[in-house]
Structures are given as C-alpha cells and as structure tokens.
C-alpha positions as CSV (number, residue, x, y, z in Angstrom):
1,X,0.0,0.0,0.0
2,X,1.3,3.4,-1.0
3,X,1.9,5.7,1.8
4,X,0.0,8.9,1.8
5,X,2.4,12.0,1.6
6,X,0.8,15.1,3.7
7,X,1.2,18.4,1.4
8,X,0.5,21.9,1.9
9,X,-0.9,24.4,-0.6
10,X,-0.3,27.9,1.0
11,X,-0.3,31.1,-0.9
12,X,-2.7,34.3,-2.1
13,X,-6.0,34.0,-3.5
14,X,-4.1,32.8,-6.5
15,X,-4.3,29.0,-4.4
16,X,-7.9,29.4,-5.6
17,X,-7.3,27.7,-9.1
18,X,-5.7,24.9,-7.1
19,X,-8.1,24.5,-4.4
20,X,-11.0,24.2,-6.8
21,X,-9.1,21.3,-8.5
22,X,-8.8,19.4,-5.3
23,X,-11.2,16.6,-6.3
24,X,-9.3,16.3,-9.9
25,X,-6.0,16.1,-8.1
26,X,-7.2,13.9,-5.2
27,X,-8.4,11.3,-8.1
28,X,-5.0,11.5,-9.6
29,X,-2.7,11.8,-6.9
30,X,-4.3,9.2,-4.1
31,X,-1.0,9.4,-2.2
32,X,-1.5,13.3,-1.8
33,X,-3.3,14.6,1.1
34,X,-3.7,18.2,0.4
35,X,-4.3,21.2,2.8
36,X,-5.0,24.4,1.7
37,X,-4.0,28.0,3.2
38,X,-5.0,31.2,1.7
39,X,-4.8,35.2,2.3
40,X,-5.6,38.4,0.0
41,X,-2.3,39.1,-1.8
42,X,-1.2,42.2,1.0
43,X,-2.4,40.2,4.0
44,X,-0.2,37.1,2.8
45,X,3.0,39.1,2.5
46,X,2.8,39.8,6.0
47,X,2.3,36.3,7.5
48,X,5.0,34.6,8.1
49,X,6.5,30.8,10.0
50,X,7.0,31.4,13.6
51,X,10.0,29.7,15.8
52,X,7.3,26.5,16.0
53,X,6.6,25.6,12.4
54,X,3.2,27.4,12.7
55,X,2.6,29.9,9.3
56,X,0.3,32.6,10.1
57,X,-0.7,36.5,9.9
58,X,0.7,38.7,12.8
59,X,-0.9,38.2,16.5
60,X,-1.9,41.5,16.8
61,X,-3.9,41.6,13.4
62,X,-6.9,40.4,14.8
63,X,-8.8,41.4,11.7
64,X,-6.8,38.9,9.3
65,X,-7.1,36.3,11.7
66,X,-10.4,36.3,11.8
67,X,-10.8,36.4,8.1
68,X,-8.1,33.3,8.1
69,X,-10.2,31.5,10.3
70,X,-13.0,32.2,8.0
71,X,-11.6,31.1,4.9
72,X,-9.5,28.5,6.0
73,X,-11.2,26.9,9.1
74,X,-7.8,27.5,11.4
75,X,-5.8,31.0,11.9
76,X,-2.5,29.0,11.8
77,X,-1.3,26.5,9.6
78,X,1.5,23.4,11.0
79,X,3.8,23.0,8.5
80,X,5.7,20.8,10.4
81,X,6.1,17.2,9.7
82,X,4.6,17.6,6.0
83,X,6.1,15.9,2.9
84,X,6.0,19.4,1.1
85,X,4.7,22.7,0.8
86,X,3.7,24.8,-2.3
87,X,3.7,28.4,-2.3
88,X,1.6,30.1,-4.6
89,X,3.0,33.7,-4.4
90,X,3.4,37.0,-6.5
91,X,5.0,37.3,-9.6
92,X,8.3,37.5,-8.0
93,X,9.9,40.3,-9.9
94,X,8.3,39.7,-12.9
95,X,6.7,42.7,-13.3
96,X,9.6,45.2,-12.5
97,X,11.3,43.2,-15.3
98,X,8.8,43.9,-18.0
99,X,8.8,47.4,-16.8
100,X,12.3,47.6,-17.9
101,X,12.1,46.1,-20.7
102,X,9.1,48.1,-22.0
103,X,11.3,51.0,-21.5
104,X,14.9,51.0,-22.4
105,X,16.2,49.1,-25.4
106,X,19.1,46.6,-24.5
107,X,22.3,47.3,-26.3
108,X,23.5,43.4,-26.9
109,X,20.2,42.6,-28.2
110,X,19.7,43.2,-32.2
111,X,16.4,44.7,-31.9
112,X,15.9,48.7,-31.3
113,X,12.6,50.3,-30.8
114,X,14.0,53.9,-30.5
115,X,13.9,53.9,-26.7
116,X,17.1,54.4,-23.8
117,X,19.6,52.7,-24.1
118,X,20.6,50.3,-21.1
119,X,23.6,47.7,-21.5
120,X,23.2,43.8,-21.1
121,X,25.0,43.8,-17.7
122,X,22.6,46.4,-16.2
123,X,19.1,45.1,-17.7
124,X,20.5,41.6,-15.9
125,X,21.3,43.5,-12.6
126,X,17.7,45.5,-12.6
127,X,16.3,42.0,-13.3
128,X,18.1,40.1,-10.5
129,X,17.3,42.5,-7.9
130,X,13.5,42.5,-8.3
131,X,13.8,38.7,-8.4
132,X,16.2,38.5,-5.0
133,X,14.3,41.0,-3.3
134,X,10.8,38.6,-3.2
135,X,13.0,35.4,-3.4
136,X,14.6,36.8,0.0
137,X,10.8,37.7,1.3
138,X,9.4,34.5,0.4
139,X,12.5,32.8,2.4
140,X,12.1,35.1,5.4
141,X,8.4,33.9,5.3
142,X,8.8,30.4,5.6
143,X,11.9,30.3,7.4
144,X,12.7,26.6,8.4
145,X,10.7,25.0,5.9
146,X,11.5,22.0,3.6
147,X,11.1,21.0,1.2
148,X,9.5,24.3,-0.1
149,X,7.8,24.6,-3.9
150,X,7.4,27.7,-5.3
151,X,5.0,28.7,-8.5
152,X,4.5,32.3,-9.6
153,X,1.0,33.8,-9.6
154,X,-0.4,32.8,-13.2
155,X,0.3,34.9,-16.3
156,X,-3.1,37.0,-16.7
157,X,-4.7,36.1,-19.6
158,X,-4.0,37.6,-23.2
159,X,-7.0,40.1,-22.6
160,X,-4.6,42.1,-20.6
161,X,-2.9,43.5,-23.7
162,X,-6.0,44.4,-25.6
163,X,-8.1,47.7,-25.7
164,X,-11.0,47.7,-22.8
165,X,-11.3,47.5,-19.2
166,X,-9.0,44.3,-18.6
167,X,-6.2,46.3,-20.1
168,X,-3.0,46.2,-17.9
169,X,0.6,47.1,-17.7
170,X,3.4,46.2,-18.8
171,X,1.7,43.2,-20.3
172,X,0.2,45.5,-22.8
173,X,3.4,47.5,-22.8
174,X,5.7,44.3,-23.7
175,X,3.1,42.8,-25.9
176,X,5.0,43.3,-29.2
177,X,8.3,43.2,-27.9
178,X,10.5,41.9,-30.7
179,X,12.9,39.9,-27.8
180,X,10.0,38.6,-25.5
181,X,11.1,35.0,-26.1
182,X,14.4,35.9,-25.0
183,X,13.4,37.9,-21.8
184,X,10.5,35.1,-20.7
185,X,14.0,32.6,-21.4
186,X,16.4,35.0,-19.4
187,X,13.7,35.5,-16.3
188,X,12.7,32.5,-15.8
189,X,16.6,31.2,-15.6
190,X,17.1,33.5,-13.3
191,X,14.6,33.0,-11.0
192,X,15.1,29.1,-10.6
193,X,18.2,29.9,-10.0
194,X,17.7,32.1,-7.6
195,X,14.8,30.3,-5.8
196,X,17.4,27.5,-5.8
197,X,20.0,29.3,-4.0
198,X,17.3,30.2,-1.0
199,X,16.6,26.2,-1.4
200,X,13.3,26.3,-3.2
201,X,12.5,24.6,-6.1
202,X,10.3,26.7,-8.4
203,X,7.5,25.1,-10.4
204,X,6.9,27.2,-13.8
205,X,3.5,27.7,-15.2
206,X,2.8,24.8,-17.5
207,X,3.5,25.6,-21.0
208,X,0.2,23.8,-21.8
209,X,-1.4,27.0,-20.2
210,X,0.5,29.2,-22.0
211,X,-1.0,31.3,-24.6
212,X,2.8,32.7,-24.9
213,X,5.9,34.4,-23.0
214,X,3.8,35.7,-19.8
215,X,0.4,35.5,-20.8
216,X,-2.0,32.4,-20.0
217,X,-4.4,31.1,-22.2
218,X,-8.1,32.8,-22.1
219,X,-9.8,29.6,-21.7
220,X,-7.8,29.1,-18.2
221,X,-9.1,32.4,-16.7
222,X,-13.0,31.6,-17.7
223,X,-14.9,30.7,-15.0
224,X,-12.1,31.3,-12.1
225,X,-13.8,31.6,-9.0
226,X,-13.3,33.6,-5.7
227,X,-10.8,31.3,-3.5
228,X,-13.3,33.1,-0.4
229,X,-16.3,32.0,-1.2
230,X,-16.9,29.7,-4.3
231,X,-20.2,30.7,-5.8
232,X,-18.6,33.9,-6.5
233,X,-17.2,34.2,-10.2
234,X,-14.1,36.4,-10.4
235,X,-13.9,38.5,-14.1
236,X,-10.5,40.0,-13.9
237,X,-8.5,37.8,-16.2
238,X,-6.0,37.4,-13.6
239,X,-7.2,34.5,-10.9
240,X,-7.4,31.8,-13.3
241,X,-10.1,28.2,-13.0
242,X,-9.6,24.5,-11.8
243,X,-8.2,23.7,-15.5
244,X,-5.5,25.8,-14.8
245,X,-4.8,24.8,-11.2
246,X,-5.1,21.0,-12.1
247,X,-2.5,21.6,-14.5
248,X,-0.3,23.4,-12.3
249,X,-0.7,20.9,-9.6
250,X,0.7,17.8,-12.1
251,X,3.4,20.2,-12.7
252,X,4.3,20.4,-8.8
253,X,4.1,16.4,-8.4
254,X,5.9,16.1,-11.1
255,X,8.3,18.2,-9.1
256,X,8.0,16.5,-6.1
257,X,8.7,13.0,-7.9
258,X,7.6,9.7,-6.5
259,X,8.0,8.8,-2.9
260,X,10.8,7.2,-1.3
261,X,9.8,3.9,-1.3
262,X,8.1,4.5,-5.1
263,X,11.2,5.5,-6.2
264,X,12.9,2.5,-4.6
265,X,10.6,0.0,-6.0
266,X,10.9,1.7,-9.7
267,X,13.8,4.0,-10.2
268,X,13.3,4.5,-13.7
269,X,9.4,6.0,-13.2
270,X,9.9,9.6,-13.5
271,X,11.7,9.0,-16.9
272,X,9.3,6.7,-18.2
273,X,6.3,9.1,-17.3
C-alpha cells in the first residue's frame, strides 16, 4: 500500500485555481493529502512561519485572523512534519522586469525600438534585484521549511494586452516586444536559479497553459472563481479556474517526484512518465 504524503498548498488567493481542483488532483494523486492555506495578496506578504513551524498573519492583526479562520477553518497552519509545501506567491519580480524592458532598449540585443539605451549587464542586474528582493521575502516567510515549492501567480490572460477594461501594464506594454522569447527565457533562468540558492525549487507555469511568454491562455481564466467563497465568479482575467490549477498541480508532483519507497521499487518511473 502506497503511503499517503501530507502536502500543503499555501499562498494568495491565486491557491484558488488549485483549491477548486482538489477533487481532480485527489483522483489522480491518491497518495497526496492536500491542505489548503490562503490570504488576500497584502495580508499574505505579511504572514510569516514562527519559531514552531506554525505559518500565520501577525498576533496583533486580529482582523486577518479572523478572516483566516473564515476562509480556511484555522488562523494558523503546522507545517511541520509535512512531505512538502507549495507556495503560490506573486510574480516574484516579474513585473519590474517587464517594466524595464518596456522602456529602455538593451544594447546586446539586435532589436531597437528607438527607446534608452541600457547595456546587457545592467538590464540583468535591474532584473536580478527584483527577483532576489521577493525570493529573499518568500524565504524570510517560511523560514525553516522544507522541502518548499514555489509557483508564480499565473500569467493574466491575453485580454490584458488588448483595448477595454481588462487592459493592464506592462503586459500590454511588452506585448510586441520583438525579444519577449528571450526575456521570458532569461527571467525564468534567473529565478530558478535564484529560488534554488534560497533552497526552493520553483515550479513554472505549465506551458500547456501558455498562450505565450507571460500571458496564459483565455480559456484558463473563464470561470475562475473567488478562492473566499466559491459561488462567486471572479472577471479579472488574472485569478485563473480549476483547468488551470489542475495543470499546475501535475506540474508540482511532477516536481515533487515519487516517494521514497516508489522510487525504490521503480527508479526508472519519473523518466518513463
């Protein structure tokens, strides 16, 4: 019998995707007992894992506690003693980069779109601080805790770059950027690497979601609902559905691979699959 491996799904409302594909996942992954943990974007960046293993918002914010309770049926969260934890968090300097790329044309690139000029080595240090400076945050907030998964928020959905009300920057900035390949090739490098360096492993968006560099496919963010209450319907092309968190999830147990004694009695599974 396969022993069941105790995860954690802790993030902003951006877990919402995921939590509404429990069932799917739970189907799929029997071994996989799943907990989820969720705050509003701004009350999750100030929660953090205190000296006993416990993640939650600050004593003294009564007001977030209560709405953790609400949402989650427990203020606090034990991560202690689990197989693994997935953070669902920001975009992790994701959109500082595209700001700066929007911007400033980079001189060892072979495109030029008659903006500034900014050299290689500083586009790459602009790009690496954004990324360290939430990579460090993240680590701060979950001090102590491994094995630790990390996925971005999702790409909002190519509606972002059009004309209308779901417009948004620099999505619609970077949207015909000649060198977006490049830069989606260049962030995401640097990020792993420097999740890895905090000893995270990050999980990228599946490219099965992807409608291209940064954006997610509109089908993903129809019908994505509130990860508060579920009968509410969210319109904002940024919280995406159960389609996309299912996906996402497969991509984290892929991650995660097979568990010790799987792996024992088939070494070879991962490559086959």
């Amino acid at each position: 019998m396969t022993a069941v491996r105790k995860i954690a799904v802790v993030g902003t409302s951006n877990i919402g995707a995921v939590k509404y594909a429990a069932s799917t996942m739970a189907a799929e992954f029997p071994d996989l007992a799943v907990t989820f943990y969720g705050l509003p974007g701004g009350k999750f960046a100030k929660a953090r894992v205190d000296g006993q293993g416990h993640f939650q918002p600050p004593k003294q914010d009564e007001a977030t506690r209560k709405l953790a309770q609400k949402v989650n049926g427990t203020a606090t969260l034990d991560l202690r003693g689990l197989d693994a934890v997935l953070v669902i968090a920001d975009a992790l300097g994701m959109v500082e980069t595209l700001f700066v790329a929007a911007q400033y044309d980079v001189i060892d690139w072979p495109t030029r779109r008659d903006r500034p000029l900014l050299s290689g080595p500083a586009f790459h240090a602009a790009m690496r601080e954004a990324i360290t400076t939430r990579c460090e945050a993240l680590a701060r907030q979950f001090d102590g805790i491994a094995p630790l998964f990390v996925a971005q928020a999702p790409y909002p959905s190519t509606a972002v770059t059009q004309a209308g009300p779901h417009r948004k920057d620099p999505y619609a900035m970077v949207a015909d950027h000649p060198e977006l390949p490049r830069l989606h090739d260049m962030f995401r490098a640097a990020l792993t690497r420097t999740l890895a360096e905090h000893g995270i492993t990050f999980v990228p968006q599946p490219a099965e979601t992807m409608a291209g560099p940064f954006l997610t496919k509109p089908a993903h963010a129809k019908g994505a609902l509130d990860f508060r209450a579920e009968d509410r319907v969210l319109d904002d092309h940024r919280h995406m559905n159960a389609a996309f968190g299912a996906s996402l999830f497969r991509a984290f147990a892929l991650a995660l691979g097979p568990s010790g004694a799987e792996a024992k009695a088939d070494p070879n599974r991962q490559i086959k699959e």
